[in-house]
C-alpha positions in Angstrom: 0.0 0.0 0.0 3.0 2.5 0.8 4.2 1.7 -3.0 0.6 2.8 -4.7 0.6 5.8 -2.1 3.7 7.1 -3.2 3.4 6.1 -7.0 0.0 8.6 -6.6 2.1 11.4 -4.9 5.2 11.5 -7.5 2.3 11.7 -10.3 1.0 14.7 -8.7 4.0 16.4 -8.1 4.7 15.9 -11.5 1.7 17.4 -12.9 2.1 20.2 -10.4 5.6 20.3 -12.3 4.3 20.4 -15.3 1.2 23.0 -14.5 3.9 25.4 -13.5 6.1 25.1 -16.6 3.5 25.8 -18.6 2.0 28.5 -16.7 5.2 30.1 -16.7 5.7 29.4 -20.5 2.1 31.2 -21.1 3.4 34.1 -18.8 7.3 34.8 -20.5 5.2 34.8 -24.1 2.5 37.3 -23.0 5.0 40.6 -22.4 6.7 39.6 -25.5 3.8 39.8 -27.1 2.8 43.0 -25.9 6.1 44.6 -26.7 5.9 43.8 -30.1 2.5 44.8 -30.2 3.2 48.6 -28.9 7.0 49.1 -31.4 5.8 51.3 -34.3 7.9 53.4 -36.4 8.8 56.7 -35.2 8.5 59.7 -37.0 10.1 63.1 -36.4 8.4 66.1 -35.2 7.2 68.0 -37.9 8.2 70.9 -35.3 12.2 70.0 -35.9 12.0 69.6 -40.0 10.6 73.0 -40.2 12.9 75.1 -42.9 14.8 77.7 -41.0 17.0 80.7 -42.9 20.0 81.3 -40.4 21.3 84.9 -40.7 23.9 86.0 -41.9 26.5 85.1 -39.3 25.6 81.8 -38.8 24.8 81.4 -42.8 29.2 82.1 -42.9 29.3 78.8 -41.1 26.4 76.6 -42.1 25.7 78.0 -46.0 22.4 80.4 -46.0 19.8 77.9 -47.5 17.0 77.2 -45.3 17.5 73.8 -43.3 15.9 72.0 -40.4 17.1 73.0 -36.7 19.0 69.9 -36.3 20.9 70.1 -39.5 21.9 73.8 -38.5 23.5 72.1 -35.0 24.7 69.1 -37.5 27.0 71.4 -39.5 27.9 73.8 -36.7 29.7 70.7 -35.3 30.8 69.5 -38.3 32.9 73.2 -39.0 33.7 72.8 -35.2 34.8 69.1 -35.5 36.7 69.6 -38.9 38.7 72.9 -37.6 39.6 71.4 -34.1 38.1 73.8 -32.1 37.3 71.5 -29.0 38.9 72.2 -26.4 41.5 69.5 -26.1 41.7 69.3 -22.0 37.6 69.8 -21.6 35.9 68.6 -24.8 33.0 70.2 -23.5 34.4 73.5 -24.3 34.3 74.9 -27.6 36.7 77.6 -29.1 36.1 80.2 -31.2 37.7 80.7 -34.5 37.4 84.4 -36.5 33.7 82.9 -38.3 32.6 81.5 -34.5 33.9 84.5 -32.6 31.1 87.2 -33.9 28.1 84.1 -33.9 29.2 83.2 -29.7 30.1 86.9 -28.6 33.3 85.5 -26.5 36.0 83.2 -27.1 34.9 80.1 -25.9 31.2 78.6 -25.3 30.0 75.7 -23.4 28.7 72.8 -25.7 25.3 73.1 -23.8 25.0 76.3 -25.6 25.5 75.9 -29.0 21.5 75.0 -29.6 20.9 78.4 -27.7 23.0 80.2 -29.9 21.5 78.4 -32.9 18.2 79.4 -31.8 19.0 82.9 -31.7 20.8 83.3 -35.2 17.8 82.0 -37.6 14.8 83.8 -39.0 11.7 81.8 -39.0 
């Protein structure tokens, strides 16, 4: 009798076992599921593709077609980048060059400036 009694307990430990894997199967599926559910493509801001004419300081630096705000700051870096003007002990520093000294006002701006400045040399 102690045989058939623990025959019936291993078979419902086992099913217990098996309840559980599944469960947990069901469970590691359903947030995958829901993640791919809620991935779309992005698209940009309208707000940041807008045309802008810089003036005619920054328009020595970046050409004086109208362009989007972020490809203003895009070739801003790109002079800044291609003349060296980071500072070379803080890269978070950049230096003024003759066309960067009239656009910043001061021989050397913070990075976290640069959009500021931007901002204040285009014409909407």
């Amino acid at each position: 009798m102690a045989k058939a009694t623990n025959k019936a307990a291993t078979k419902t430990a086992a099913k217990k076992g098996a309840a559980t894997k599944a469960s947990t199967k069901t469970a590691a599926k359903s947030p995958a599921k829901k993640a791919a559910a809620k991935k779309s493509a992005r698209t940009p801001n309208a707000a940041f593709m807008a045309p802008l004419t810089p003036n005619s300081t920054l328009a020595e630096v970046v050409g004086n077609k109208p362009l989007p705000r972020t490809e203003i700051v895009k070739k801003v870096w790109d002079y800044i980048k291609k003349n060296g003007l980071q500072d070379k002990t803080n890269k978070r520093m950049i230096n003024a060059d003759a066309k960067l000294k009239p656009l910043f006002g001061k021989a050397q701006i913070s990075m976290f400036e640069l959009a500021k400045i931007v901002n204040n040399n285009i014409q909407k």
